[in-house]
C-alpha positions in Angstrom: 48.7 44.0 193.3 51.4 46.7 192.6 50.0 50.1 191.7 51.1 51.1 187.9 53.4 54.4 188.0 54.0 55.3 184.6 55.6 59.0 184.2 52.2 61.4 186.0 52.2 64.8 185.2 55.1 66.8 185.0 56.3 70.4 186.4 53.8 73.1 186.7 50.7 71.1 186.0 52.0 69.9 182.0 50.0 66.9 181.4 52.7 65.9 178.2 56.6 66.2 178.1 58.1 68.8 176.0 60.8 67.4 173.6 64.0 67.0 175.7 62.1 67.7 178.9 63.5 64.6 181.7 60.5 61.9 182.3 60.1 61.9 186.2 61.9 59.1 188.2 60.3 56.1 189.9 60.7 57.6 193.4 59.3 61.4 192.4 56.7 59.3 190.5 56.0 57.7 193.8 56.2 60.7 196.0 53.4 62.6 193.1 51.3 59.3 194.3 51.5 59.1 197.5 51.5 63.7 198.0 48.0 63.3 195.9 46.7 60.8 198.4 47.7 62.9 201.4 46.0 65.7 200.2 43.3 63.9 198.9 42.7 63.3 202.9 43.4 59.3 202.5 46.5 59.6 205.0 45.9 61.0 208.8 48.3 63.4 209.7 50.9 61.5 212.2 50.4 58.2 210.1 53.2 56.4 209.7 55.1 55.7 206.2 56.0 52.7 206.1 58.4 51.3 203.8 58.0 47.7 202.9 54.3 48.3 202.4 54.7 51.1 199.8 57.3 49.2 198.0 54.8 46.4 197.6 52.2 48.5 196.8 54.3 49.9 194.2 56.0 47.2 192.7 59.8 48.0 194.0 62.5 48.0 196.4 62.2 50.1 199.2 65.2 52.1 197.9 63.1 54.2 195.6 60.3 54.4 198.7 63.2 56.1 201.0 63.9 58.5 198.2 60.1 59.2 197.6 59.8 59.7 201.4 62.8 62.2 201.3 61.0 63.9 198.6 58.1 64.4 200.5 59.8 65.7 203.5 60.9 68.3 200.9 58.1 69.3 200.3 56.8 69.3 203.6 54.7 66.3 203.6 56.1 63.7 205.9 58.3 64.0 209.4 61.6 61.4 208.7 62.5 60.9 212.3 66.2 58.4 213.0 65.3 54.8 213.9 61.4 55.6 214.1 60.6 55.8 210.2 58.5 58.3 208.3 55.4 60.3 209.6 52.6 62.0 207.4 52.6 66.0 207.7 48.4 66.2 207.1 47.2 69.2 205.2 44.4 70.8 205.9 41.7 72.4 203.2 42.7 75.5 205.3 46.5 75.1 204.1 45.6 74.7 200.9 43.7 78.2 200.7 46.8 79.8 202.4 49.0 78.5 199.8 46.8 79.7 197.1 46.2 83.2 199.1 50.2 83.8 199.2 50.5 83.2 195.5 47.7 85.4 195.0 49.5 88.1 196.5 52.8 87.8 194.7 51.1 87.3 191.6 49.2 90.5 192.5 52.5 92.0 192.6 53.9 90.7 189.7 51.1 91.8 187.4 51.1 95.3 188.7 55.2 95.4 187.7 54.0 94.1 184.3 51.7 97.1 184.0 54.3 99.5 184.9 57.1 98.5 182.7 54.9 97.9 180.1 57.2 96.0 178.1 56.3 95.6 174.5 57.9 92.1 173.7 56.0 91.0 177.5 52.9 92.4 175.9 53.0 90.4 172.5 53.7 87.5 174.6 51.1 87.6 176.4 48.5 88.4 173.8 49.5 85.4 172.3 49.2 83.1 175.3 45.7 84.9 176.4 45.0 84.4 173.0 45.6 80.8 173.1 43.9 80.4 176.2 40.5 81.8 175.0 40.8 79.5 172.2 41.1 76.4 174.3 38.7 77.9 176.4 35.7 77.4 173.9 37.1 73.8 173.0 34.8 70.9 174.6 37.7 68.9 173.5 40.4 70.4 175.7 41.3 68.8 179.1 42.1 69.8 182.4 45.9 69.6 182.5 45.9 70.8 178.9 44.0 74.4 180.2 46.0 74.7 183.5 49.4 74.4 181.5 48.3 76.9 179.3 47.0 79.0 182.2 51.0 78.7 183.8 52.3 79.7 180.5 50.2 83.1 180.6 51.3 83.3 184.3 55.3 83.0 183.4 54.6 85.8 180.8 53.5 88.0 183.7 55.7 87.6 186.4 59.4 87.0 183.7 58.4 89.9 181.9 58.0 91.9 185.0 61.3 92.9 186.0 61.6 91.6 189.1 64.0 88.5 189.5 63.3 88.1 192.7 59.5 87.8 192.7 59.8 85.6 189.5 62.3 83.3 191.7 59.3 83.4 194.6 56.7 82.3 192.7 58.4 79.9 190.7 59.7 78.2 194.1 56.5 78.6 195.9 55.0 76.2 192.8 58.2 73.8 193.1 58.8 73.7 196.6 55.1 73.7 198.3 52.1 71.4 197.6 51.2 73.9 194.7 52.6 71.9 192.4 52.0 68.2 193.7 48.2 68.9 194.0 47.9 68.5 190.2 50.7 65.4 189.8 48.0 62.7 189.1 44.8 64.3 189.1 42.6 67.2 187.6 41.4 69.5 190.4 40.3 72.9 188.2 39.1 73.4 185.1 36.8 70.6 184.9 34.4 71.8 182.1 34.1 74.5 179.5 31.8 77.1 181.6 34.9 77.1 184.5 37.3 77.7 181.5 35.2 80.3 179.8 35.4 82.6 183.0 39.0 81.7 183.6 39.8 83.0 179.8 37.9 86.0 180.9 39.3 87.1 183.5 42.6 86.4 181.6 41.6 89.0 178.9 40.5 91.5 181.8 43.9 91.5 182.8 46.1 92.1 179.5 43.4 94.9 178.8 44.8 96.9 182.2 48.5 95.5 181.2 47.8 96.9 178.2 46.3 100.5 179.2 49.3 100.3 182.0 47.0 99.9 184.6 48.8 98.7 187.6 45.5 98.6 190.1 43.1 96.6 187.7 46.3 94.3 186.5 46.7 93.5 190.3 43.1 92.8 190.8 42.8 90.7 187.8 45.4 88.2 188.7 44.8 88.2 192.3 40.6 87.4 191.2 42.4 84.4 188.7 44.1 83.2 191.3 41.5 83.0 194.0 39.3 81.5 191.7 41.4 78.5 191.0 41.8 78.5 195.0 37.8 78.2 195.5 37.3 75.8 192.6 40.4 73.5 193.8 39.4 73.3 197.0 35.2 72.7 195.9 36.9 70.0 194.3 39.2 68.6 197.4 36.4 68.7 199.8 33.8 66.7 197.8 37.4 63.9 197.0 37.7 64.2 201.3 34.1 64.2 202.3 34.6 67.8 204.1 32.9 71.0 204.1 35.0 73.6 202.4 36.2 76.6 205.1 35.5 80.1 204.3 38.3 81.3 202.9 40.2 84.4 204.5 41.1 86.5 201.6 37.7 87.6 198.9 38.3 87.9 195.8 37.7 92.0 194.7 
């Protein structure tokens, strides 16, 4: 039986399309699929692709599977060697907390720009989104994608507002162009139930209060903390889906 692909969740974790935003093709739907089931540990690293068996599996030609697998050797998930066919890339619970640890850092960065440009349209913004955020926060109604979208809307009001083209270009591309992003394509892996949320929205609050005061050190520390805990909870999360034990990650959150 053909596995249903109907339009998974769309850039930076937003479980619903904005009005005029593009619905995701059959192969990126594919490649969201099969990228969850390789991190989700259900593919070996060296396993082969193959291409006739994923477009049975998914109901297609295998014209939209070679596309899919070209996607996920974008993104660093498979190996596409000539005349020998595609190879899985495996990722590791370890890889996954080095992703998060580099974004931690550049958010770090970001946040402590914010602080010292102190922008007063940035600030506004960003009141408004934490605002939002806490609101959610307390709502038993709220899901998972629903709170992480919001949480990457209060993130884009950091690092656009602080100045720094570059860095926003960074962490925008290390969500796009990593497994960042296709870790939450077809499943909820953070923010599970209100108590996670709750901190989340505090620690959110914690940082526009040193954005706010212009300070650059507790701003840093905030978002670096925010980040790190989305790390630990995401990979809680991935290990129980694998059947691992989670590593000890390198980088403590201060």
């Amino acid at each position: 039986m053909a596995v249903e692909i109907t339009n998974p969740v769309p850039d930076e974790a937003a479980p619903r399309r904005r009005r005029g935003a593009r619905a995701r093709t059959i192969p990126q739907q594919i490649a969201d699929h099969v990228a969850s089931a390789i991190v989700n540990g259900e593919y070996r690293d060296g396993e082969r692709l193959r291409e006739q068996e994923l477009a049975e599996m998914y109901g297609v030609s295998r014209g939209p599977v070679r596309e899919a697998i070209r996607e996920l050797e974008k993104h660093g998930l498979a190996v596409l060697h000539p005349r020998r066919g595609a190879y899985v890339i495996g990722v590791s619970l370890d890889f996954i907390i080095e992703s998060f640890n580099v974004r931690a850092a550049l958010a770090g960065v970001a946040a402590r720009y914010f602080a010292r440009r102190h922008p007063e349209e940035g600030l506004q913004e960003l009141a408004a989104r934490v605002a939002e955020l806490e609101a959610m926060a307390e709502s038993a109604t709220v899901d998972a994608f629903g709170f992480a979208t919001q949480v990457a809307v209060c993130a884009r009001a950091i690092y656009r507002n602080a100045g720094a083209p570059q860095l926003a270009r960074l962490l925008q591309e290390q969500f796009h162009g990593t497994i960042w992003g296709l870790m939450w394509r077809a499943q909820p892996i953070d923010y599970l139930d209100v108590p996670r949320r709750l901190v989340a929205a505090a620690e959110w609050r914690r940082l526009l209060e040193a954005v706010e005061t212009a300070d650059e050190q507790a701003a840093e520390r905030a978002f670096r903390r925010d980040v790190l805990a989305a790390r630990d909870s995401v990979v809680a999360t991935l290990a129980v889906i694998r059947g691992e034990t989670p590593p000890a990650p390198l980088l403590i959150a201060d």
